[in-house]
Structures are given as C-alpha cells and as structure tokens.
C-alpha positions in Angstrom: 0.0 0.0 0.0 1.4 3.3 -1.3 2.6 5.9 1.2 1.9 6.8 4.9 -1.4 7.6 4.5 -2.7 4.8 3.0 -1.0 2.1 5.1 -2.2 4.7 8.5 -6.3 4.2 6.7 -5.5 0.6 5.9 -4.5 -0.3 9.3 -7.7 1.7 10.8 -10.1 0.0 8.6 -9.3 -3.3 9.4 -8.7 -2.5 13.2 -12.7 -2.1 13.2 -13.3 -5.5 12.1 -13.7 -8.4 14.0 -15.0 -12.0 13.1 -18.5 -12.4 12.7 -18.7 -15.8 12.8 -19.3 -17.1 16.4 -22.2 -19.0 16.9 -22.3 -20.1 12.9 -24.0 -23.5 12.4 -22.7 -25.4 8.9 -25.6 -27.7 7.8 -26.1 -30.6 9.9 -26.5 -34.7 9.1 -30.3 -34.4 9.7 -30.6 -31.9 6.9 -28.2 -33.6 4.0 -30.6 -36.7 5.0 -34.0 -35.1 4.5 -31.9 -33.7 1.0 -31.5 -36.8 -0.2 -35.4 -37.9 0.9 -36.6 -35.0 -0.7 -35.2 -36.0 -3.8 -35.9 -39.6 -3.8 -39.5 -38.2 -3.3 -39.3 -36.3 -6.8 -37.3 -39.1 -8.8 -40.3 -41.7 -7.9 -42.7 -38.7 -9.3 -40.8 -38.6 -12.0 -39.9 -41.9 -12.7 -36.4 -41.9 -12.3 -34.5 -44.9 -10.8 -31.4 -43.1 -9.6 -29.5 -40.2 -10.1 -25.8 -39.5 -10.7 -24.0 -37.0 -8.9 -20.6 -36.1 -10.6 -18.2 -34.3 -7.6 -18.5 -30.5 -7.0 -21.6 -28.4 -5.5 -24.4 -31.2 -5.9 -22.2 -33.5 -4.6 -21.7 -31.6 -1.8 -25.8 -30.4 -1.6 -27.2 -33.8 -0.8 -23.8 -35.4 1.1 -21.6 -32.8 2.8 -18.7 -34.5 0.7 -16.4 -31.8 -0.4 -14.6 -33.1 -3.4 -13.5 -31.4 -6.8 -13.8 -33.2 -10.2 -10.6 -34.3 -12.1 -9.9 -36.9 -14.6 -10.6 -39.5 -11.7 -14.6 -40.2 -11.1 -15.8 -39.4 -8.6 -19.4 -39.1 -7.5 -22.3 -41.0 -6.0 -26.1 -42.5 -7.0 -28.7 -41.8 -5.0 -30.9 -44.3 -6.0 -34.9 -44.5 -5.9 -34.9 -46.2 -3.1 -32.1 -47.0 -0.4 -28.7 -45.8 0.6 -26.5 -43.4 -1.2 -23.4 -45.0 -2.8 -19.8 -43.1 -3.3 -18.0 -43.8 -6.5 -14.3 -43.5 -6.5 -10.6 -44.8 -7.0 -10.0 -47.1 -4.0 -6.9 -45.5 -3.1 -8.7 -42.5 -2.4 -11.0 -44.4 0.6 -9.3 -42.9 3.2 -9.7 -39.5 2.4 -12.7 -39.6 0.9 -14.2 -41.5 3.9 -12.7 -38.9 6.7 -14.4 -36.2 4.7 -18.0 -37.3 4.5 -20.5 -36.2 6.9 -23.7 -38.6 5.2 -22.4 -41.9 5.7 -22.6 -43.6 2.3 -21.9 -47.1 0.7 -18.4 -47.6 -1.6 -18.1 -49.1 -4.9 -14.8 -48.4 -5.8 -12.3 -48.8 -9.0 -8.5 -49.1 -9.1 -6.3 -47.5 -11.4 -6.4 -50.4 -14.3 -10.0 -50.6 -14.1 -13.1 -48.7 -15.7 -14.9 -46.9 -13.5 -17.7 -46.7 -16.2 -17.7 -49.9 -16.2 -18.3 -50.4 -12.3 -20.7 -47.0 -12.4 -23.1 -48.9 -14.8 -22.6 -52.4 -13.6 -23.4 -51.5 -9.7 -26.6 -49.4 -11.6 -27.5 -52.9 -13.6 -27.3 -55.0 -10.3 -29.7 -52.9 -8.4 -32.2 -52.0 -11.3 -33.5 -53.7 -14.5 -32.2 -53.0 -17.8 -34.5 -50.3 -17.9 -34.1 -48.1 -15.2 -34.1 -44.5 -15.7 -30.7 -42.7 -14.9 -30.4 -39.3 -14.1 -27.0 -37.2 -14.5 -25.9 -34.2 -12.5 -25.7 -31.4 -15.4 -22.4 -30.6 -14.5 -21.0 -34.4 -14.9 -18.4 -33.8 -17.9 -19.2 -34.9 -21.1 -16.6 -36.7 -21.9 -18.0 -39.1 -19.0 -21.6 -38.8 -20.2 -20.2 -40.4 -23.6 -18.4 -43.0 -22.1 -21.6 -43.5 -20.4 -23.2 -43.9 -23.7 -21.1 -46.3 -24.8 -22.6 -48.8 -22.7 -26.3 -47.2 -22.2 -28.6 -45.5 -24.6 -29.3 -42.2 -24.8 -32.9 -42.0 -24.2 -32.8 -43.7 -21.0 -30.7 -41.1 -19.2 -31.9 -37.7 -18.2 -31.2 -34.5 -17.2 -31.0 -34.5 -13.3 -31.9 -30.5 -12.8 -35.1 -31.5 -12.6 -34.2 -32.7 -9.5 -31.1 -30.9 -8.4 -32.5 -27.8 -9.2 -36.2 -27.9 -7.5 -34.4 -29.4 -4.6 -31.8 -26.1 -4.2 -33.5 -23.4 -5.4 -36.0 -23.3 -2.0 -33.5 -22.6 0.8 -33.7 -24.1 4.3 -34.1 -21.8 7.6 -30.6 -22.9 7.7 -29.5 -21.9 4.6 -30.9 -18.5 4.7 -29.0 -18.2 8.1 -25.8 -19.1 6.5 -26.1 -16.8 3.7 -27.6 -13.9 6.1 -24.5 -14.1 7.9 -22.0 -14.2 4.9 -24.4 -11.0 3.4 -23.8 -9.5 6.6 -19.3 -10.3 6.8 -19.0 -8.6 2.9 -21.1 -5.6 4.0 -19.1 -4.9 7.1 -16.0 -5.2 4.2 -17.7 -3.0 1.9 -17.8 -0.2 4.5 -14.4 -0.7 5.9 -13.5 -0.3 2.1 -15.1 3.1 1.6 -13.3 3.9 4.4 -9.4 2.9 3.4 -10.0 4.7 -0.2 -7.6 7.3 -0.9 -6.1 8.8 -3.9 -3.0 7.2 -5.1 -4.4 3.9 -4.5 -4.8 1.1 -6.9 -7.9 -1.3 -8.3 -5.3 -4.2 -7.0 -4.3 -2.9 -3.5 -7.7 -2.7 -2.9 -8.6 -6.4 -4.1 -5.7 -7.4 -1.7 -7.3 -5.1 1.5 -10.6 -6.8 0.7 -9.5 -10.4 0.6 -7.8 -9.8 3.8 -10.8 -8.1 5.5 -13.3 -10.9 4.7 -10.4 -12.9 6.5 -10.8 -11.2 9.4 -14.8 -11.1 9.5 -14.1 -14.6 9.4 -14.1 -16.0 5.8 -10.9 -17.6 4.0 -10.5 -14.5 2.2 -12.5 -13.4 -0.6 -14.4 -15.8 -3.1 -14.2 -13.1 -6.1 -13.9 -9.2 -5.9 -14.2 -6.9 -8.5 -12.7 -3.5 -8.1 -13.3 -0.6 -10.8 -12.3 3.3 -11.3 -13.9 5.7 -13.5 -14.5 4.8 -17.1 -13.9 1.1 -16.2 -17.3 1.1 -14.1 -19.3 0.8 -17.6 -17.5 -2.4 -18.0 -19.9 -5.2 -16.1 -16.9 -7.3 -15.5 -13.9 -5.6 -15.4 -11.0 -4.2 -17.5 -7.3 -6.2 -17.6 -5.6 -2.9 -16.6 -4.3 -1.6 -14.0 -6.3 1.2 -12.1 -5.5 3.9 -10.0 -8.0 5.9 -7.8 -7.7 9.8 -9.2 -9.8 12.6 -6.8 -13.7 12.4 -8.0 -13.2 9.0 -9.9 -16.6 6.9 -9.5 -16.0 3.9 -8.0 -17.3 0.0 -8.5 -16.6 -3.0 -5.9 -18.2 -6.4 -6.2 -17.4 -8.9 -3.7 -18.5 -12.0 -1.4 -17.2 -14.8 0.2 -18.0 -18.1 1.0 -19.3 -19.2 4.6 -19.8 -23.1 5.3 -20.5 -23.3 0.9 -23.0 -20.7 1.2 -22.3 -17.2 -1.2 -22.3 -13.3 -0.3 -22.4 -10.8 -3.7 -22.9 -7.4 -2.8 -22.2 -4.1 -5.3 -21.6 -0.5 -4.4 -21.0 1.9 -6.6 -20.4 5.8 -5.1 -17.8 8.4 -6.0 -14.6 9.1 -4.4 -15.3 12.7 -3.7 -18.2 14.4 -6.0 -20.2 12.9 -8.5 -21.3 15.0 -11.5 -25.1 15.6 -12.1 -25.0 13.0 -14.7 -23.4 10.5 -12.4 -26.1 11.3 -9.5 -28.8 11.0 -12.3 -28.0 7.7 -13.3 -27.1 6.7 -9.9 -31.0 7.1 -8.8 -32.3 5.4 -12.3 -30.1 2.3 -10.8 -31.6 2.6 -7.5 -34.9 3.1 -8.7 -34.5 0.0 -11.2 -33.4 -2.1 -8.2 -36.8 -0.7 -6.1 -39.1 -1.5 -9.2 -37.3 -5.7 -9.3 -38.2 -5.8 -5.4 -42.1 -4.7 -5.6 -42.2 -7.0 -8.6 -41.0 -10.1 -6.3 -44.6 -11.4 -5.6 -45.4 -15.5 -4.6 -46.6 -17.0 -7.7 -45.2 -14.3 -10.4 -42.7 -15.6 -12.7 -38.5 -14.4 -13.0 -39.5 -13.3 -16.5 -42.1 -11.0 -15.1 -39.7 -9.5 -12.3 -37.3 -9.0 -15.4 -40.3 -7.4 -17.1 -40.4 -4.3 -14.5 -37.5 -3.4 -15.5 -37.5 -3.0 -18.4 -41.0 -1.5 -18.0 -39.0 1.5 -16.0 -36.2 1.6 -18.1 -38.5 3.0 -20.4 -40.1 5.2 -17.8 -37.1 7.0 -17.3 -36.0 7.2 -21.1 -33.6 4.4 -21.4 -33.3 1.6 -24.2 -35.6 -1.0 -22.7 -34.4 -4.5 -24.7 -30.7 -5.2 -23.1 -29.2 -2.6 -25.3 -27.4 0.8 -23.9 -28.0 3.1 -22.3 -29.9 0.8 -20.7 -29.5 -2.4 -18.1 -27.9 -5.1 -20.7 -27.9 -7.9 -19.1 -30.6 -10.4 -16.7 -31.7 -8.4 -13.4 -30.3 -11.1 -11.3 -29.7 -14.6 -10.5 -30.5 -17.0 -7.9 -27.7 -17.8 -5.1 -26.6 -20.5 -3.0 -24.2 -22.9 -2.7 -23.3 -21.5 -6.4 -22.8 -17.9 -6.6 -25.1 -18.1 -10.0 -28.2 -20.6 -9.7 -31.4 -21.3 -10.5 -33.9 -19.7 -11.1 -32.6 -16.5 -13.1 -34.7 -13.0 -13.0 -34.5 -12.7 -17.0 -36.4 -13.2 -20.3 -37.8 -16.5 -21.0 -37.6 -18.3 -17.2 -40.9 -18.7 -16.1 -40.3 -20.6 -13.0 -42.5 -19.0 -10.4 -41.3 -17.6 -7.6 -41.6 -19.5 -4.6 -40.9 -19.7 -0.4 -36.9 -19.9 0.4 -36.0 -18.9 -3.4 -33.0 -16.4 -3.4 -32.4 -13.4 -6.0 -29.6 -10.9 -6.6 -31.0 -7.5 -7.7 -28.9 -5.6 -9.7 -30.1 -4.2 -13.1 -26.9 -2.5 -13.8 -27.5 0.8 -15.8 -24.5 1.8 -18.4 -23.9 4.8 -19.4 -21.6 3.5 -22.7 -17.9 4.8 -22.4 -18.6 6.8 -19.9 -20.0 5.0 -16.7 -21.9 2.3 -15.2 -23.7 1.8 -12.0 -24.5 -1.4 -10.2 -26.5 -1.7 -7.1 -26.7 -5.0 -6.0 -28.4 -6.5 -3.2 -30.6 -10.1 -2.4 -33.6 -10.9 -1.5 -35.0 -14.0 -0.2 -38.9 -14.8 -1.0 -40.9 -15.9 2.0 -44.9 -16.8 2.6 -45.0 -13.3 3.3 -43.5 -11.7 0.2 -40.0 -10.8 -0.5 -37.0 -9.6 2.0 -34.0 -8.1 1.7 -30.9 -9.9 3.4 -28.8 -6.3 3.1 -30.9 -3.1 3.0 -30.1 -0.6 -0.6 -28.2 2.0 -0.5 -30.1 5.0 0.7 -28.2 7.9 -1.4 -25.3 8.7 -3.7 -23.9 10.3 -0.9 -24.6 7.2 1.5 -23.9 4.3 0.2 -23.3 2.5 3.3 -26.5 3.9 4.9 -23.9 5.0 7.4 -25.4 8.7 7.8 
C-alpha cells in the first residue's frame, strides 16, 4: 500500500473489524438426509430410478462431501430407493471417507479398471435393464459419452429436474448461512469506503478486501471486482491496472464463502463528487433495483420480475431490450451454494417464484464509455413476500446507509 497515509487508513479500517462468525452453524446430518429424501421423493414422481452425482456443488448439496472433479470419477447414485453409494478410486477411501458427513456405501475402482464400467454395472445390479438414470448437469461430457457407450441415450436424463427444484427453495438454515455471509461482505464493503484514498490502486484494494473478509471470518474473498472511472461501464472488469484519481466513480463487487453458502454485494459511489449525470443515473439504478423488489410477488414468474424493469427503463427514457443506455444484461440470479443458480430473474424463465428462493437484484445501468452503475443487493422470497438480506443503499452520498 502506497505511502503513509494509505498504510495509516488501511490499518484503521481493518482495526474495526472483528470476526463475525461465532455461533455459525454449517448444515447438519439431519438436513443432507432429508436432502436426499426430498429427492428420492421427486425421482419416484418422475420416474427416475437413480440419479448420478458427478463431484462439486451437488455432490456436496445432498452429502456434505467436499470433493472437486478431475480426470478421476468421482461421485455417487442416490438411488430410488435405499442408501446413497460413493463412486471413486480405491486409493482415495481414506480420504474420501474422513471427509464425508452422510455416511454412504463404496463401490470403488483401481487404477487399471473402468470406473464406467463399475458405475453402470453396480446401476445394472440394483435396477433392470430399464431403469431411468439421471446425471448431475455438471458431470463432464466426456463421462456422459463413455456412459453412452454402454447405455442408450434415451434412458438417461437431465437430473436439474431434481437438483434444481431441490436447491432453489433454501432451508431456515441456509438463509441463516447466507444472512451471515451478506452480513461479513457488507461490514467489508464499508471498511472499504473507508481505506479509499487517492493514489491507491484497483489491485491494492482487491488485496485489502481479501484480507478483510479474513478477518470477519471468511478464508478471504471468493471473487472481488474493483473498478475506477470509465472502467465502471464495464460489467466485468477491465485487464488494466487502475489507480484511484480525486472524483473517480467507484465499482466493488465482492462475497465470500461461509460453510459453501455465497455473499455478492455491489456499491457503486464516488470518491469525492459525482457530477449531475453520475447522481442521475445513480438514482435510475436505485430506482430499477426498487421497481425488481415490488415486482418479487409468490406465484409471479423471473420473467415477469425482469419485465419491470424494463417497463421502468423505459419510464425513465432508457433503451428497454438489453441494449445501452440501458440495463444489458438479466436483473439477477439465484444464489446459494453457487454464486449463480437457479432460477434466473431474466427473459424467458418462467419458474415461479416461490418460499426460500434467493435473488440478486442488480439491473446495472450503463452509461456506454462513460460509466456504469451497479447496485446489487438479495432478497430471499418468504410466505410473506420478499426480504432483503442487506438493506439498498439509501443515497449517492450514502452508500453504506452509514449517515
């Protein structure tokens, strides 16, 4: 961090944090079991015999097994009816057993063997030659073709329709988890504001925010996205270098992880005054981002949500259809274990919203080579209607809603 000053507002701002995590429960055995109920429930609606699950998030949904794909299978059938069963190289037992939390049966495959081979041949002992086989959408291809090398096409399936209607209606627990991680990055988005000074750059600020999510508690930062002036009107970043100059308008999107649940909050303010064009479009963003939450009603589609926006983009005189000036992209996506998941507040989904479902709301408005503003906050859709897990920034002036 460049000069006196900045190291003397570094030090302060991460002097006022503490860890927030005391008291945090991670999901417990008794939930990953009625997971795995829940969606032996739906297969036997849907009449599916069992479902693949390739390692990664759904893996670690319905089993508490924290494992990351490679060129070695691993992953486990939930079948119908009956116990979950791990699939994986037998060398790996050990650690694979130490890290599971729902106790699960073992087939396993040694290096010389197929483990397509023992995947489908465990499958053909337990079912008939026509069972019904549901894969994980994010199992590889290149394992779904092997698969087909042995199976036919038509009797395997996509398994979102059970992976998906399982994870997109959060438990108590799961809103919990999240609340809390909402609650970590906001505490690092103010300390943030507060370390800003001239001089400093888009990357010293990335590293002063990974290391303040470490002290709320998280293992740092899962993502951060840091942007000055002109680079704001760039949803995802520039691959420059940036340094903070006196009235720049600033950008800063950032979570973390907390026992696999996702934070992803925006601010965008100015480092000293904003111009009246800046302030203008500042409040079209804000007032998009109110127009998304009164839309959020039990029973109304994402598409329809989307719809209100771009119903007040034209209210205000924007470009309504994803072009610029305008908001070009969805108005948000659900959250969870993923940081993007199902369902998605844009055109064409028409899943309807529903109790425990979880949004991000941020229908970022672009000003083309000039500026862009993003606003982003989540709500969390209840009996009652929707909620906001971090209250919106109240003005320009306040973004922290510290005033």
């Amino acid at each position: 961090m460049a000069h006196g000053v900045g190291i003397a507002k570094l030090d302060e701002a991460l002097g006022a944090l503490e860890d927030m995590t005391e008291g945090v429960k991670p999901i417990t055995l008794e939930e990953y079991q009625q997971r795995v109920a829940k969606a032996q429930q739906l297969m036997q609606e849907k009449g599916i015999s069992a479902m693949y699950l390739n390692a990664g998030t759904n893996l670690e949904y319905f089993t508490g097994l924290k494992w990351y794909p490679s060129e070695r299978l691993v992953g486990a059938v939930i079948p119908v009816k009956g116990n979950v069963t791990l699939i994986a190289p037998a060398f790996e037992v050990g650690s694979l057993t130490q890290a599971m939390i729902l106790p699960m049966d073992t087939v396993l495959w040694d290096e010389h063997e197929s483990p397509y081979e023992r995947l489908l041949n465990f499958l053909a002992e337990h079912f008939s030659d026509g069972y019904k086989l549901a894969l994980d959408e994010s199992t590889p291809y290149s394992v779904v073709a092997k698969l087909e090398e042995h199976k036919p096409a038509e009797t395997m399936c996509d398994a979102k329709v059970i992976t998906a209607a399982c994870r997109m209606h959060k438990s108590p627990a799961e809103l919990a988890l999240i609340q809390t991680a909402m609650d970590m990055t906001m505490a690092v988005h103010r300390a943030t504001g507060a370390m800003l000074h001239e001089g400093v750059t888009a990357s010293e600020v990335r590293g002063f925010i990974n290391e303040a999510h470490r002290k709320v508690g998280a293992s740092g930062s899962f993502f951060c996205i840091v942007l000055f002036g002109k680079g704001t009107s760039y949803p995802h970043g520039v691959n420059y270098e940036q340094k903070l100059e006196k009235n720049d308008w600033v950008l800063i999107d950032t979570g973390c992880k907390l026992h696999g649940y996702h934070s992803d909050i925006t601010r965008t303010y100015p480092f000293g005054n904003a111009t009246e064009e800046q302030q203008t479009f500042w409040q079209y963003e804000r007032d998009l981002q109110q127009a998304v939450f009164d839309a959020a009603h039990i029973g109304k589609t994402c598409e329809s949500v989307d719809d209100a926006v771009r119903v007040k983009l034209s209210e205000l005189g924007l470009k309504a259809d994803y072009q610029l000036p305008g908001v070009p992209h969805r108005t948000g996506h659900g959250i969870g274990m993923d940081l993007h998941e199902w369902p998605y507040l844009v055109g064409g989904d028409k899943t309807e919203l529903a109790p425990g479902m979880c949004f991000s709301n941020e229908p970022m408005v672009i000003n083309p080579e000039k500026f862009g503003v993003r606003l982003e906050d989540h709500f969390y859709m209840s009996e009652e209607g929707a909620f906001w897990f971090t209250e919106p920034s109240r003005s320009v002036d306040d973004p922290f809603n510290l005033l």
